[in-house]
LOTI-235013 format. One record per residue (C-alpha): residue number from 1; x, y, z. Coordinates in Angstrom, 1 decimal, decimal comma, padded with zeros to 4 digits, m for minus. Example, Ala and Ser with C-alpha at 12.3 -4.5 7.8 and 13.67 -1.06 7.14 Angstrom:
<rs>
<r i="1" c1="012,3" c2="m004,5" c3="007,8"/>
<r i="2" c1="013,7" c2="m001,1" c3="007,1"/>
</rs>
This chain:
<rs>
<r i="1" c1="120,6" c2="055,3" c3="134,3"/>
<r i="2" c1="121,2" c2="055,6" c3="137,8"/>
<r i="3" c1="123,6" c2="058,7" c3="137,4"/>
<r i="4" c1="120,4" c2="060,0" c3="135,3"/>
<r i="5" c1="117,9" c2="059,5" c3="138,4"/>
<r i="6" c1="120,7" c2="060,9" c3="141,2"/>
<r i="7" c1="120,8" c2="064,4" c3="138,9"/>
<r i="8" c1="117,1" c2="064,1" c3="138,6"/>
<r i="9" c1="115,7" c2="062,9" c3="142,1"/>
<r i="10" c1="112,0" c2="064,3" c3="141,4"/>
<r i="11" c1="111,5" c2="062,7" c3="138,5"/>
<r i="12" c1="109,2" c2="059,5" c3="138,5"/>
<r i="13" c1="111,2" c2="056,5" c3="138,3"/>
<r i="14" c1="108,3" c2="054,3" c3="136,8"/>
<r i="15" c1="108,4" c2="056,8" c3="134,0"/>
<r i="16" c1="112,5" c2="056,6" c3="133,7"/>
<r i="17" c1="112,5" c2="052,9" c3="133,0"/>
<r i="18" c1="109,6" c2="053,0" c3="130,2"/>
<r i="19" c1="111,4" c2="055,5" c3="128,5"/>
<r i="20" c1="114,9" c2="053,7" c3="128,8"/>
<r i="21" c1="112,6" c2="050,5" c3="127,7"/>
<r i="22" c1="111,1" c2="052,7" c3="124,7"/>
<r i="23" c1="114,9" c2="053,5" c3="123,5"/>
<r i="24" c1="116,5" c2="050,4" c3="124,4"/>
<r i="25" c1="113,6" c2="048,5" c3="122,2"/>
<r i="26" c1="114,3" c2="050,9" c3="119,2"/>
<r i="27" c1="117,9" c2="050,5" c3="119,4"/>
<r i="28" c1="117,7" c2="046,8" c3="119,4"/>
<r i="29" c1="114,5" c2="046,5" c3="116,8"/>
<r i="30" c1="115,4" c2="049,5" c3="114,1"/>
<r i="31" c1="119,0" c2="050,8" c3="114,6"/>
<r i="32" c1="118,9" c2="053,1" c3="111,8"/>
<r i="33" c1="115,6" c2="054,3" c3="113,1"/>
<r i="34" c1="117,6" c2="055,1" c3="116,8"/>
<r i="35" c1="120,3" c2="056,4" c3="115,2"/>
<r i="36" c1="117,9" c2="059,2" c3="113,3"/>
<r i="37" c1="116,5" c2="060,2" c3="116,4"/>
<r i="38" c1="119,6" c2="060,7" c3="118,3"/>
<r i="39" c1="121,1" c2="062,4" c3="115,9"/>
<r i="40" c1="117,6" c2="065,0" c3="115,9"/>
<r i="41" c1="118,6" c2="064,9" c3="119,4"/>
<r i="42" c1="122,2" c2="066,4" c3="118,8"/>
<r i="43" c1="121,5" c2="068,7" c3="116,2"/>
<r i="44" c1="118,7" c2="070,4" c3="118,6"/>
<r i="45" c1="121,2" c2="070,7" c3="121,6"/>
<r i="46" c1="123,6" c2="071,8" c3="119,3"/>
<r i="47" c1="120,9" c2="074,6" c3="117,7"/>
<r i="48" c1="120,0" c2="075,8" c3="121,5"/>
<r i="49" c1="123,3" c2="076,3" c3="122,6"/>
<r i="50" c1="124,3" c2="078,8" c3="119,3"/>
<r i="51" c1="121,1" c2="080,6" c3="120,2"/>
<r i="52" c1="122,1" c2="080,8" c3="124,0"/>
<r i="53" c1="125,3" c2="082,9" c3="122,7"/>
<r i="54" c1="122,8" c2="085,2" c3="121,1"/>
<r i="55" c1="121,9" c2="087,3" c3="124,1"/>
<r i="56" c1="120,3" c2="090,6" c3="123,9"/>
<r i="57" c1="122,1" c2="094,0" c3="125,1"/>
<r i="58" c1="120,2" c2="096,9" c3="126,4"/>
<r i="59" c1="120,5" c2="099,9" c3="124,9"/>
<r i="60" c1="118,5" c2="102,8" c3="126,3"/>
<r i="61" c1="115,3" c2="102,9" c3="129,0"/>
<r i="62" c1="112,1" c2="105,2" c3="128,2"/>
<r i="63" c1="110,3" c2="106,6" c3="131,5"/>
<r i="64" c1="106,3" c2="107,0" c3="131,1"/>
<r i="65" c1="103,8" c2="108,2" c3="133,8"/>
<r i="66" c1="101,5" c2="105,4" c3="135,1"/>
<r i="67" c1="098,3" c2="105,0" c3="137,4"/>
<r i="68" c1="096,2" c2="102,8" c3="138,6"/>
<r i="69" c1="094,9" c2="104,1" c3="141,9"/>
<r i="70" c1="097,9" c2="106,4" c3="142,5"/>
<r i="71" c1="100,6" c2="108,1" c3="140,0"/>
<r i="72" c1="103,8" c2="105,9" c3="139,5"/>
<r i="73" c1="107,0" c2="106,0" c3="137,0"/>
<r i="74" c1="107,2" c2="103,5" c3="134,7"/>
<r i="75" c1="110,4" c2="102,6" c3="133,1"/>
<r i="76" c1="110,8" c2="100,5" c3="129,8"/>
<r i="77" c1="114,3" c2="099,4" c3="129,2"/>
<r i="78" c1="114,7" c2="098,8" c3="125,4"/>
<r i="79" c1="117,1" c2="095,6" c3="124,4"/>
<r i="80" c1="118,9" c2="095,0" c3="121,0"/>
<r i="81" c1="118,4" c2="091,7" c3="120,1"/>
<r i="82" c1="119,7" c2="089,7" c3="117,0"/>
<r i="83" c1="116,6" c2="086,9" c3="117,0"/>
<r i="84" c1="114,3" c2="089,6" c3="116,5"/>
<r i="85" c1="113,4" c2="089,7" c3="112,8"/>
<r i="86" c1="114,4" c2="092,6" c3="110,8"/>
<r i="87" c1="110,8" c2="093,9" c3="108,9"/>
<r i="88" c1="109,9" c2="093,1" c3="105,6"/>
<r i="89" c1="109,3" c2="095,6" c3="103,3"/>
<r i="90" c1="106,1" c2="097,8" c3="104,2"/>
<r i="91" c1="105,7" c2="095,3" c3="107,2"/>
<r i="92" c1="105,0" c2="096,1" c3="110,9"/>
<r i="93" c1="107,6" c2="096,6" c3="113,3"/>
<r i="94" c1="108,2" c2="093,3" c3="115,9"/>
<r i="95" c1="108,7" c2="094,2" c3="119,5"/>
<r i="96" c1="108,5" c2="091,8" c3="121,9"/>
<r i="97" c1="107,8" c2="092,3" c3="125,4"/>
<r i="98" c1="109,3" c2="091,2" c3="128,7"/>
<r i="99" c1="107,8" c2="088,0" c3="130,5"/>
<r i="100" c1="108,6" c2="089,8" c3="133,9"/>
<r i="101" c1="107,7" c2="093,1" c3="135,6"/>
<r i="102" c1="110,2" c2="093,7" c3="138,1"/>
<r i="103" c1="108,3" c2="096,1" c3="141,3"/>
<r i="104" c1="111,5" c2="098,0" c3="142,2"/>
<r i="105" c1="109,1" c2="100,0" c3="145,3"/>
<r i="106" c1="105,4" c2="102,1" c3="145,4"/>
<r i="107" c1="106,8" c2="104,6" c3="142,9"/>
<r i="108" c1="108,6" c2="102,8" c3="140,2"/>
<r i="109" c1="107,9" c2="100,1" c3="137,8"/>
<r i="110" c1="109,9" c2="098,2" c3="135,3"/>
<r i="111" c1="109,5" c2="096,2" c3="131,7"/>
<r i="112" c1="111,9" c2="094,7" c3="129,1"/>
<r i="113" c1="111,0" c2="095,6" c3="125,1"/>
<r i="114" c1="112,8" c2="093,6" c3="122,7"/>
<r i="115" c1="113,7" c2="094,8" c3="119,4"/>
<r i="116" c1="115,7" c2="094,1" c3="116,1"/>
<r i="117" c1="119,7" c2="095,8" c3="116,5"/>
<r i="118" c1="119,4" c2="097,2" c3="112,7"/>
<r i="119" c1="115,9" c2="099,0" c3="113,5"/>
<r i="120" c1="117,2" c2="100,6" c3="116,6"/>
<r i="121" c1="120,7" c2="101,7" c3="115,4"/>
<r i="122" c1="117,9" c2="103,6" c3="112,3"/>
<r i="123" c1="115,5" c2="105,0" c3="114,7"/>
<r i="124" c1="118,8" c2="106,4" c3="117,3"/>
<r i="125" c1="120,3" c2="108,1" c3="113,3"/>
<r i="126" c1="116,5" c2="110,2" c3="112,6"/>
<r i="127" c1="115,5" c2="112,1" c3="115,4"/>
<r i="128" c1="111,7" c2="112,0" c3="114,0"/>
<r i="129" c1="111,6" c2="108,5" c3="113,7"/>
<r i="130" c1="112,4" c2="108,1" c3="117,6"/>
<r i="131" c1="109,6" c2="110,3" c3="118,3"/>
<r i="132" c1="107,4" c2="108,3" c3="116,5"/>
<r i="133" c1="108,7" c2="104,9" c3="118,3"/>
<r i="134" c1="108,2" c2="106,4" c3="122,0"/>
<r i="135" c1="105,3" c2="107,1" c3="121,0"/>
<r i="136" c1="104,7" c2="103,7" c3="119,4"/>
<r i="137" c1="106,8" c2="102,0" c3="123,3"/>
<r i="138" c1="103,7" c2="103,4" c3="124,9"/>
<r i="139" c1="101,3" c2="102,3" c3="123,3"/>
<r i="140" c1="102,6" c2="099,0" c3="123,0"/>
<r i="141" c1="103,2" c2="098,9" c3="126,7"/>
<r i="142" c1="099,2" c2="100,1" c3="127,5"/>
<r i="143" c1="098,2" c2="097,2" c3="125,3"/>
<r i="144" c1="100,1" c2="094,7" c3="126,5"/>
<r i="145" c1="099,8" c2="095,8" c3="130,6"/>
<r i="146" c1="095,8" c2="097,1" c3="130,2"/>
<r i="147" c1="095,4" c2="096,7" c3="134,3"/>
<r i="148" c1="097,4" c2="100,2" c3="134,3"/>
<r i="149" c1="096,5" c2="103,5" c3="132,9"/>
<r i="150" c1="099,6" c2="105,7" c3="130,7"/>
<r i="151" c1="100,4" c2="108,7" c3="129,8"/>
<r i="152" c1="101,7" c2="108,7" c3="126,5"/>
<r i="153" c1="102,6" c2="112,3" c3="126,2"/>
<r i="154" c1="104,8" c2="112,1" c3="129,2"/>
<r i="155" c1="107,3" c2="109,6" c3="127,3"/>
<r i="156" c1="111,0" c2="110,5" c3="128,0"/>
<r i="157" c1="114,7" c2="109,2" c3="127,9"/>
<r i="158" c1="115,9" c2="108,2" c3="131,4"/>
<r i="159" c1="119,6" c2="108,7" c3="131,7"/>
<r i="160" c1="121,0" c2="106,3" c3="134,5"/>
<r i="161" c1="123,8" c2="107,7" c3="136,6"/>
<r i="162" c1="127,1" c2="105,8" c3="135,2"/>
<r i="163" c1="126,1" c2="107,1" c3="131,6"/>
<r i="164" c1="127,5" c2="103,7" c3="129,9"/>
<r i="165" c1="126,5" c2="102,7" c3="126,4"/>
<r i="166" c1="124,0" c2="099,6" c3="128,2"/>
<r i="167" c1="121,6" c2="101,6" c3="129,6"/>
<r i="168" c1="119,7" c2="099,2" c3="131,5"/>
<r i="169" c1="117,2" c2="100,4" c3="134,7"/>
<r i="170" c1="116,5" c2="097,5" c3="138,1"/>
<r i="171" c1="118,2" c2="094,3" c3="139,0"/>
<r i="172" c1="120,3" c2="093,0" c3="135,7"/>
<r i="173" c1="120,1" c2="089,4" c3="135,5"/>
<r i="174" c1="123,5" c2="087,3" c3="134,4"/>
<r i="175" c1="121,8" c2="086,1" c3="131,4"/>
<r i="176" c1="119,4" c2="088,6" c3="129,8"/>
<r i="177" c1="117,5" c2="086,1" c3="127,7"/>
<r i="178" c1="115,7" c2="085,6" c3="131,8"/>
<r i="179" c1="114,0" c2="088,8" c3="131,0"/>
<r i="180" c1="112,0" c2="087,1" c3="128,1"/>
<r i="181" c1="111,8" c2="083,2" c3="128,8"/>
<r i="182" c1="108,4" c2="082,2" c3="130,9"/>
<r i="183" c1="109,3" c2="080,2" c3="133,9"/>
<r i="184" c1="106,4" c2="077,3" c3="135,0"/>
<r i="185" c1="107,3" c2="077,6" c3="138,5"/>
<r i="186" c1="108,4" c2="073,3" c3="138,5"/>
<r i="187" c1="111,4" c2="072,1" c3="140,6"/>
<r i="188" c1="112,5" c2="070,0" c3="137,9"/>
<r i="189" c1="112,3" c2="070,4" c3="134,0"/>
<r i="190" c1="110,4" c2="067,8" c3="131,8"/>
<r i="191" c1="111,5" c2="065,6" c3="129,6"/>
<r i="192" c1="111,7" c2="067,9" c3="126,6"/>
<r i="193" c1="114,1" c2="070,3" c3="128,5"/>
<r i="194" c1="116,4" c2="067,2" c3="129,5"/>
<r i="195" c1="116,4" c2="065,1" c3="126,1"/>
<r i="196" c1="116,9" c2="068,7" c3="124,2"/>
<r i="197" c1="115,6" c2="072,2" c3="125,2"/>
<r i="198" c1="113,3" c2="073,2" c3="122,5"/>
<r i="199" c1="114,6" c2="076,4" c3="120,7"/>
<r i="200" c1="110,7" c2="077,6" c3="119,5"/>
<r i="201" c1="110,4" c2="077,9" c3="123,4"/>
<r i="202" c1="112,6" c2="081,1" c3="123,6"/>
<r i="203" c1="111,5" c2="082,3" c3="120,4"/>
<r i="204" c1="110,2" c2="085,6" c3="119,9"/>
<r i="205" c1="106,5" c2="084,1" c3="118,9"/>
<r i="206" c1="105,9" c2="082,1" c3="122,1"/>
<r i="207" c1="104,5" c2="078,5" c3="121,3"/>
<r i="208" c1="100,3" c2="077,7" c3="121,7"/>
<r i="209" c1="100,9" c2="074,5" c3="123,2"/>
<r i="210" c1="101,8" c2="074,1" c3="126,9"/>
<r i="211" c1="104,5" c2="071,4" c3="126,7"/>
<r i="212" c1="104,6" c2="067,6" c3="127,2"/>
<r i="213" c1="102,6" c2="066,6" c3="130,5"/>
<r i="214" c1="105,1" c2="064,0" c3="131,6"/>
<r i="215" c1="108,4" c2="062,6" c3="130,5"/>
<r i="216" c1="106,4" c2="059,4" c3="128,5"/>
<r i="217" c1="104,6" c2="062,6" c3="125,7"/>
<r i="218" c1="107,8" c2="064,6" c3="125,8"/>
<r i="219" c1="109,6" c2="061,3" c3="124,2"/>
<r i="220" c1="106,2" c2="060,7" c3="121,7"/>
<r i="221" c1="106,9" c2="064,7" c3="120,8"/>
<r i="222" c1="110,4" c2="064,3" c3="120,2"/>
<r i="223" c1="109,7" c2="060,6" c3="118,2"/>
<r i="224" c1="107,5" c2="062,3" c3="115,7"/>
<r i="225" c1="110,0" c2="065,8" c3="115,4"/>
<r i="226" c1="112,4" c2="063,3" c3="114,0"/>
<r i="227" c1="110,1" c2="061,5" c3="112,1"/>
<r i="228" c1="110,4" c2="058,3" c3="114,0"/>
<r i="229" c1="106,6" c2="058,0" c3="114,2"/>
<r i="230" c1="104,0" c2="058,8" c3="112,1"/>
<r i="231" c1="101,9" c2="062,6" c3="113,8"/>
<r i="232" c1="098,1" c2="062,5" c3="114,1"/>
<r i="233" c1="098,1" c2="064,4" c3="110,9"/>
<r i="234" c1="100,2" c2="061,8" c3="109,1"/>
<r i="235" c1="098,2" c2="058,7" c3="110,7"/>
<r i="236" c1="094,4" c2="060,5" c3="109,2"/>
<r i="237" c1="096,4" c2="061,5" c3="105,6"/>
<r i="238" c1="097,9" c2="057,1" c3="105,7"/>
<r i="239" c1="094,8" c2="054,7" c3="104,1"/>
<r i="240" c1="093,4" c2="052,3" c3="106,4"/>
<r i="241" c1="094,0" c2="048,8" c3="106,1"/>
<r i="242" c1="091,0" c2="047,0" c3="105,5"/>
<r i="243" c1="090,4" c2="043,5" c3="107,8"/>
<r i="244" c1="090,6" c2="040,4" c3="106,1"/>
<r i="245" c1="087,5" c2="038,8" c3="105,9"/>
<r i="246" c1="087,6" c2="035,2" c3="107,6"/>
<r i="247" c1="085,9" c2="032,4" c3="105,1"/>
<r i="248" c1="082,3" c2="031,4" c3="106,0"/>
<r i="249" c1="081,6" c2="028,0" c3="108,0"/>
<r i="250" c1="079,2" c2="025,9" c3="106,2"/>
<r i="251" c1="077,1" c2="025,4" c3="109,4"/>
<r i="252" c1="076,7" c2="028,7" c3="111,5"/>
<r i="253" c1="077,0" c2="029,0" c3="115,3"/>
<r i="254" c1="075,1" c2="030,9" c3="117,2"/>
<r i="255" c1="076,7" c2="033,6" c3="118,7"/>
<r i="256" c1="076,1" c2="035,3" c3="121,8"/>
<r i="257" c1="074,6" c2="039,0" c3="121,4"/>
<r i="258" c1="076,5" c2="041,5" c3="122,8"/>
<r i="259" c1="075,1" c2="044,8" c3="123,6"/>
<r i="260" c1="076,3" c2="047,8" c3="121,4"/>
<r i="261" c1="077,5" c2="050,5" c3="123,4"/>
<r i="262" c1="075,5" c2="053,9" c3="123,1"/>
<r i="263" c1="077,5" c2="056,5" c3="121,1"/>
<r i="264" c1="077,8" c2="060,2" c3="122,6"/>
<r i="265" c1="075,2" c2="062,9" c3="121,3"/>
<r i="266" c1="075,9" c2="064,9" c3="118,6"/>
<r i="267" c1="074,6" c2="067,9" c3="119,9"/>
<r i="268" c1="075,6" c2="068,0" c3="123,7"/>
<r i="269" c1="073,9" c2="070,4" c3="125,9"/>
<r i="270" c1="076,0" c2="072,8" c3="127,5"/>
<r i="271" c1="074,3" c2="074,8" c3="131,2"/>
<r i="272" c1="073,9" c2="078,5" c3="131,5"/>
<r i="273" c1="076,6" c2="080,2" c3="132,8"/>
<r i="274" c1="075,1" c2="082,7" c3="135,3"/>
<r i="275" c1="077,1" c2="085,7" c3="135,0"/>
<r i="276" c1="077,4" c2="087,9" c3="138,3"/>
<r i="277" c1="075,4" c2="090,5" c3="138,5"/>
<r i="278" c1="077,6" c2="094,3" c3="138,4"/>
<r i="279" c1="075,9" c2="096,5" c3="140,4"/>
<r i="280" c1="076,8" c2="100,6" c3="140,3"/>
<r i="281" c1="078,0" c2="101,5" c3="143,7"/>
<r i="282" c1="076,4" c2="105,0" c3="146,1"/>
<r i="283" c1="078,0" c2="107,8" c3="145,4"/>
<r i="284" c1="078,3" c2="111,9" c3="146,7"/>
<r i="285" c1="079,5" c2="114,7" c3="144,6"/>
<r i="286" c1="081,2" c2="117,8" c3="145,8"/>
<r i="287" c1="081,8" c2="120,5" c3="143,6"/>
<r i="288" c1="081,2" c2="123,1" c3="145,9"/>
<r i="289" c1="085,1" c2="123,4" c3="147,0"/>
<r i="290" c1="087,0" c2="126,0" c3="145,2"/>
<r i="291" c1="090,5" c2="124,4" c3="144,2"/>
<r i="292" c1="089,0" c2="120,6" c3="143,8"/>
<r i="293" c1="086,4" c2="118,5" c3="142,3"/>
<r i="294" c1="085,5" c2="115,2" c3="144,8"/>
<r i="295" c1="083,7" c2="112,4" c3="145,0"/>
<r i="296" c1="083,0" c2="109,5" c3="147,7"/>
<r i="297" c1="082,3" c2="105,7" c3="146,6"/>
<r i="298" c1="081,0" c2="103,3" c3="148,6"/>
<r i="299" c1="082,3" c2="100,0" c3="147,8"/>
<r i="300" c1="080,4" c2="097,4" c3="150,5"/>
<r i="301" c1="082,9" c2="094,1" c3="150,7"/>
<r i="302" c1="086,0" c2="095,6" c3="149,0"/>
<r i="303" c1="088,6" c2="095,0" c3="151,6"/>
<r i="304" c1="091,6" c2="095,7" c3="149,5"/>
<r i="305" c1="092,2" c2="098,4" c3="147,5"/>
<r i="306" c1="093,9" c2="096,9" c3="144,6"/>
<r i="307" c1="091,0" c2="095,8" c3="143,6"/>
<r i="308" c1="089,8" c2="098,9" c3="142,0"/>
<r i="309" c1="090,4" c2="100,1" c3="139,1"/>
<r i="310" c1="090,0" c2="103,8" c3="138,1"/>
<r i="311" c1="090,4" c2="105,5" c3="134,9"/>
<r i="312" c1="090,3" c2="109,5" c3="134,6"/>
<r i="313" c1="089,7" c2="110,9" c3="131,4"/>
<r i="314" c1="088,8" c2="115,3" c3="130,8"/>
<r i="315" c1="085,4" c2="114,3" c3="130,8"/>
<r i="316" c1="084,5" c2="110,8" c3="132,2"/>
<r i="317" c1="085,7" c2="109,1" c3="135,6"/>
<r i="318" c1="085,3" c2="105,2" c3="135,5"/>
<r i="319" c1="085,3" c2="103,2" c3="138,7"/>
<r i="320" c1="085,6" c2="099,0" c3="138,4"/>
<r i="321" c1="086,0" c2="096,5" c3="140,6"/>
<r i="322" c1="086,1" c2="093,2" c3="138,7"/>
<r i="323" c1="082,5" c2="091,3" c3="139,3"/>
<r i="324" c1="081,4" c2="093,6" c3="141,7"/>
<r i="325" c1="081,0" c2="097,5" c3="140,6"/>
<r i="326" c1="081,3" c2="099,2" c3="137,8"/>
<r i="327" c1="080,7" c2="103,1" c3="137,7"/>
<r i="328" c1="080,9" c2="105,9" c3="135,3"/>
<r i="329" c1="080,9" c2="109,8" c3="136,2"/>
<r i="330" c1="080,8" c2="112,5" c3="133,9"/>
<r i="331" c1="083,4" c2="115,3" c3="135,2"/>
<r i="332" c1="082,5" c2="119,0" c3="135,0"/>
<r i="333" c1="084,5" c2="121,0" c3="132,4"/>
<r i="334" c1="088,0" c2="122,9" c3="133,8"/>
<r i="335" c1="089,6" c2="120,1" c3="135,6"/>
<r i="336" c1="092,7" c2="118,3" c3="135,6"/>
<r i="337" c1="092,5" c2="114,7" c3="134,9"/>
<r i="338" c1="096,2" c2="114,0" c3="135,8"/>
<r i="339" c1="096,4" c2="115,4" c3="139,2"/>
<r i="340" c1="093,5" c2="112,5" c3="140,0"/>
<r i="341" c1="093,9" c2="110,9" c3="143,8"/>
<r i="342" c1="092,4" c2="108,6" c3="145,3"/>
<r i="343" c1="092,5" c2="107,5" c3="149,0"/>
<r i="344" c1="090,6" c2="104,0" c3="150,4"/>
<r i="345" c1="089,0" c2="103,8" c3="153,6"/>
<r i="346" c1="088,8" c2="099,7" c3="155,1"/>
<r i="347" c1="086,7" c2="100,7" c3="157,6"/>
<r i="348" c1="083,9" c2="102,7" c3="155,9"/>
<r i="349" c1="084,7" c2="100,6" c3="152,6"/>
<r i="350" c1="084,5" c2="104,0" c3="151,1"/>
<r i="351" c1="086,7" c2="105,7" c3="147,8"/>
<r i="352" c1="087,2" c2="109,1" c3="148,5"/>
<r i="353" c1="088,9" c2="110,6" c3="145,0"/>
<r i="354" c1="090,0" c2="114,6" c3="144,2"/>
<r i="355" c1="090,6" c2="115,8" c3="140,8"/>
<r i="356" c1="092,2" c2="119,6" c3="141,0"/>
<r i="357" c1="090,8" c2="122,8" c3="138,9"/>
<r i="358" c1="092,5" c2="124,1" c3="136,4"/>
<r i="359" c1="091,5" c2="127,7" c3="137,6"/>
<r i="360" c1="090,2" c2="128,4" c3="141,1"/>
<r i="361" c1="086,6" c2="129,5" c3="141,8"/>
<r i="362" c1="087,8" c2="132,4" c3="143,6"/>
<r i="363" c1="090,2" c2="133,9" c3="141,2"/>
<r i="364" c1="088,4" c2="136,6" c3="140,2"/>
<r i="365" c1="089,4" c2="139,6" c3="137,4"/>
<r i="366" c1="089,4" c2="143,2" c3="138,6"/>
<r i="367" c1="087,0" c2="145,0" c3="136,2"/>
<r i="368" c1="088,7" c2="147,9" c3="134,1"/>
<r i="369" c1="088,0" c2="151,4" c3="135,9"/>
<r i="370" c1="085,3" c2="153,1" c3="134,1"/>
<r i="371" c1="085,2" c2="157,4" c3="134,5"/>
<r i="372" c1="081,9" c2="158,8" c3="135,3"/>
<r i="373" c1="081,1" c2="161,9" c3="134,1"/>
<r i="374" c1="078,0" c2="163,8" c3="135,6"/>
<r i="375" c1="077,1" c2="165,8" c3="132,4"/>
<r i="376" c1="075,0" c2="168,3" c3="134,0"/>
<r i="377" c1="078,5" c2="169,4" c3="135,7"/>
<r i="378" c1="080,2" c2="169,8" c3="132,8"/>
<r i="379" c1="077,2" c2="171,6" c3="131,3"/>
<r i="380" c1="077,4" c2="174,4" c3="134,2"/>
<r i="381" c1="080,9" c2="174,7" c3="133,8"/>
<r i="382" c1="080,3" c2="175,2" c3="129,7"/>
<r i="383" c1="077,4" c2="178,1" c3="130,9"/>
<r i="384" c1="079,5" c2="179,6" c3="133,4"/>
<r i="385" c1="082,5" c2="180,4" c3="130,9"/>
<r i="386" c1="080,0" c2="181,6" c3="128,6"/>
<r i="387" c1="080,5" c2="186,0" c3="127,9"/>
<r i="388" c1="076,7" c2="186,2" c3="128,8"/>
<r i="389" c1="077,2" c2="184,5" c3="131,7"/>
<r i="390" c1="076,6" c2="186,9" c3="135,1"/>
<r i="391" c1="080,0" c2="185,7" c3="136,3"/>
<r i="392" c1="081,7" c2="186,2" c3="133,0"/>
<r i="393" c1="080,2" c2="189,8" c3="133,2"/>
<r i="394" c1="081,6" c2="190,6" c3="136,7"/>
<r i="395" c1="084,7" c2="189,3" c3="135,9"/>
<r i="396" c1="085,2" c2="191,7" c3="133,1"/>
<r i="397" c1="083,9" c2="195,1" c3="135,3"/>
<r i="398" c1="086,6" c2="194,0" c3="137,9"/>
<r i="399" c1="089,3" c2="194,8" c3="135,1"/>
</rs>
């Protein structure tokens, strides 16, 4: 136990020696019972480390166009991996998506995508069936990362530089199963990871619960995996045992009363929640410049600007800042959503945002030459060729 402690040092001693009391009791009381439980212990260890080997191997990296207040890449490195379940027949596609988002610099982004190696070596064979899975990578990464706004139609293959068969885009951790396995930021891990790391943890569907609070509940959990103990489920499902009813005393004694404690309301009443109130910010139009389209926000007590969120449709510009703002402007027809910028002033607390024309104001067509004809012209010109005409005449008496 003491070697246990030294390669531990943060965990709580009181809690060591009740579970070495626990086991040591169990071993002692119900051998067979101790002997099932280590053995559930061994089989699990042995079940994590065969799902360690499995490891998944990148295979090719998608590039998409991102904002949220300005334009970035986005790069979505796709990984082959053999604990993703192969679909049923007619049934969706699994993808599972990165734990991490790795901020290489201002520009550039990226996120893991896990997927089945069967269904990607079929979509890499039909070239229409990769089209139709970029296009289902972006929409699976907009869903799953709404704080950003893609460009789905932008979707492309990135080739890295070396041009080897792992196509794999930012730092590339030793063991790639990092990429999908949620850290909880604790020096030490519990119980449950030291007894036997629990392989649902790394599964593709992560688990609802949160884990064992301390190393006492990580033993209980383990206890009823292995059928030691009887679950919650099991202990409502068992009949009660009724008391025995002592026999009655010919003469009865009185008996102190003792006061029955008050049971809980039913119905418990639960306070308003007072929602803060979203206010729509001042704003100034300018559609008076011929190249651009630009507006200015004022945004009183936003300090940062990562707190604002824009979104830029063809038609609608939406301006949020979470609890705060929230502002929609319809855009005038003939501008280009995607060139969108935006600039943040701390001092004024103002957003200053341009959106490009598609065509400039001061473009302007040259109008088609047009002939004008005076027709009394030509109709002196018809009379004056005329043989009754006096210069016809005199033309004639000359030869």
């Amino acid at each position: 136990m003491n070697d246990f402690a030294n390669e531990f040092p943060n965990i709580d001693k009181t809690d060591l020696n009740k579970v070495w009391g626990i086991l040591s009791n169990l071993q002692n009381n119900n051998p067979q019972k101790y002997k099932k439980f280590m053995d559930h212990i061994q089989a699990s260890q042995k079940k994590m480390i065969e799902l360690e080997k499995i490891r998944p191997i990148p295979k090719v990296v998608y590039q998409i166009d991102a904002a949220n207040i300005d334009k970035f890449k986005w790069h979505v490195n796709i990984l082959a991996w053999e604990r993703m379940q192969y679909p049923k027949a007619d049934g969706p596609l699994s993808l599972m998506a990165g734990a991490k988002l790795v901020k290489l610099n201002k520009t550039e982004i990226a996120s893991c995508i896990a997927i089945n190696p069967k269904v990607f070596e079929e979509i890499s064979d039909c070239p229409e069936m990769e089209k139709e899975f970029k296009q289902l990578v972006a929409k699976f990464v907009a869903d799953n990362y709404k704080e950003y706004r893609f460009f789905p139609n932008t979707i492309k293959t990135f080739k890295m530089k070396d041009d080897s068969s792992e196509q794999f885009f930012g730092p590339k951790p030793t063991n790639l199963i990092d990429c999908f396995r949620k850290t909880t930021g604790k020096a030490d891990q519990d119980l449950l990871s030291i007894i036997k790391e629990d392989p649902k943890e790394d599964a593709p569907e992560p688990e609802k619960n949160s884990g064992p609070k301390d190393m006492i509940e990580a033993l209980t959990y383990e206890m009823k995996e292995a059928k030691i103990i009887a679950s919650k489920e099991e202990e409502k499902s068992q009949p009660k045992e009724e008391p025995k009813k002592e026999p009655e005393e010919k003469t009865k004694k009185l008996r102190p009363q003792t006061p029955k404690a008050r049971r809980k309301p039913i119905i418990e009443e639960i306070p308003e929640k007072v929602e803060p109130k979203i206010l729509t910010p001042e704003h100034k139009t300018d559609d008076k410049h011929a190249d651009y389209w630009k507006v200015q926000i004022a945004l009183p007590g936003v300090n940062n600007p990562a707190e604002i969120n824009s979104a830029c449709s063809a038609s609608e510009l939406r301006i949020e800042v979470s609890g705060k703002y929230m502002l929609s402007i319809p855009l005038p027809r003939g501008l280009k959503d995607e060139t969108a910028k935006a600039r943040f002033s701390n001092k004024k607390e103002t957003l200053t945002m341009k959106i490009m024309r598609e065509q400039s104001k001061t473009q302007t067509t040259v109008p088609a030459a047009e002939e004008f004809v005076d027709k009394n012209f030509m109709e002196n010109i018809r009379k004056a060729m005329s043989p009754n005409s006096p210069s016809a005449r005199g033309t004639a008496q000359v030869q």
